[in-house]
N, C-alpha and C positions, 0 to 999 in steps of 0.2 A: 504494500500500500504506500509505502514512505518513499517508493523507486516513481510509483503515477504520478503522485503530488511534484516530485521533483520534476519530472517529465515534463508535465503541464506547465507548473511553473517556469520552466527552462522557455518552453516553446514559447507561454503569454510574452516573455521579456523580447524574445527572439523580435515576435509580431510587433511589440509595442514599438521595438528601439529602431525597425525597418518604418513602419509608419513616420516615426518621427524623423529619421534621416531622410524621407522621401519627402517630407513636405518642407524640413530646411533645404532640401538640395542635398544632402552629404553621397548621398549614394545611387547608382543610376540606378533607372528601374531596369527592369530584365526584361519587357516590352517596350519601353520607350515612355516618354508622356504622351505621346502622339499617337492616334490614331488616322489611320485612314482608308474611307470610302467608297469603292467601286461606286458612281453612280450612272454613271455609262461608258461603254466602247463602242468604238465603230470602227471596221477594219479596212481600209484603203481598195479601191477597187481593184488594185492587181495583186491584194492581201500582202503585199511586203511590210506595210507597216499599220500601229495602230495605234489610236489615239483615245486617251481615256480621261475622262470627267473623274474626279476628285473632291470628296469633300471631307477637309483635315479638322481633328478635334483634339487638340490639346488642353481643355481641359476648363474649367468652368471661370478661370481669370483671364480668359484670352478670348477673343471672337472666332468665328468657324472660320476657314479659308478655303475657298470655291479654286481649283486648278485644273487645267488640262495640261498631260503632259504626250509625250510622241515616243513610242519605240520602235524597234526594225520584228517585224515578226511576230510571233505570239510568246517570247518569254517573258520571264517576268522581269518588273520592275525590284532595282537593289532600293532596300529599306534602310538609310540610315537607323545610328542606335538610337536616335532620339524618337524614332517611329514616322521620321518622314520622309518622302518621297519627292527628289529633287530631280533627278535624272529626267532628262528630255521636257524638263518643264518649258512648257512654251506663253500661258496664259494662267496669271495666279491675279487672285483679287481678294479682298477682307468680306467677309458677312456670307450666310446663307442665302444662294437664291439659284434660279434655273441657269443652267450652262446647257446651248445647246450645240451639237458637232455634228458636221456633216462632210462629207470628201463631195468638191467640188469636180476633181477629174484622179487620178493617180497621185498627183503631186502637191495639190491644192487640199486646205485643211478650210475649211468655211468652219467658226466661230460665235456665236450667237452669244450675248451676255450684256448687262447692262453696262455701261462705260464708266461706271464711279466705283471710288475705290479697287482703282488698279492698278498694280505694284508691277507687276511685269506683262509686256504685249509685243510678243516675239513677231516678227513681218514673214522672218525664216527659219529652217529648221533642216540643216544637212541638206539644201537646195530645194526644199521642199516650200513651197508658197504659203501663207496664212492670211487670209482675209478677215476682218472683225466687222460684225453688223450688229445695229443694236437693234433689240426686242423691240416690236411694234414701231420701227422707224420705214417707211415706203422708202424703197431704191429707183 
């Protein structure tokens, strides 16, 4: 009985001292703070590459962040340790809202998204084109 109590006890401090180093910062998490989203793909018409909608969540002192990024193929995207996903970022913006994508021809990435709160708005990507149109704007 006096091995459980110890046990438990061991493990409670374990929990307790990992919570607290994780909310000073002392210690990485073993997921990251970062979470992130599949919210859509869409794969290029000659399938070489594919472009995927993103929405990152670290965590309830920070705002969401809406991204599209680009890769060659169907592997996956590398996860930094902090849980994010920076590779082939081509369109990253602050807040929760619709990202919409679509391949204009083979080469061409069409963009849909509102234009505030935009931190990166790639034109190119490995020779590949990007056009940005905003939500309910007539061309």
């Amino acid at each position: 009985m006096r091995h459980l109590a110890l046990a438990v006890g061991v493990a409670t401090g374990v929990l307790v001292m990992t919570g607290c180093s994780r909310i000073a910062g002392d210690l990485p998490s073993l997921t990251g703070p970062c979470s992130e989203t599949v919210k859509h793909a869409d794969k290029s018409p000659d399938g070489r590459y594919t472009a995927v909608v993103f929405e990152r969540d670290c965590g309830a002192t920070t705002d969401y962040v809406m991204h599209v990024n680009l890769r060659e193929g169907s592997r996956a995207f590398r996860e930094e340790r902090s849980g994010v996903i920076r590779e082939g970022s081509v369109f990253v913006r602050e807040g929760r809202c619709h990202i919409g994508i679509r391949w204009k021809d083979s080469r061409t990435l069409v963009v849909t998204a509102p234009k505030d709160d935009v931190f990166q708005r790639a034109r190119a990507w490995r020779g590949m084109s990007i056009i940005y149109d905003e939500p309910g704007v007539a061309r």
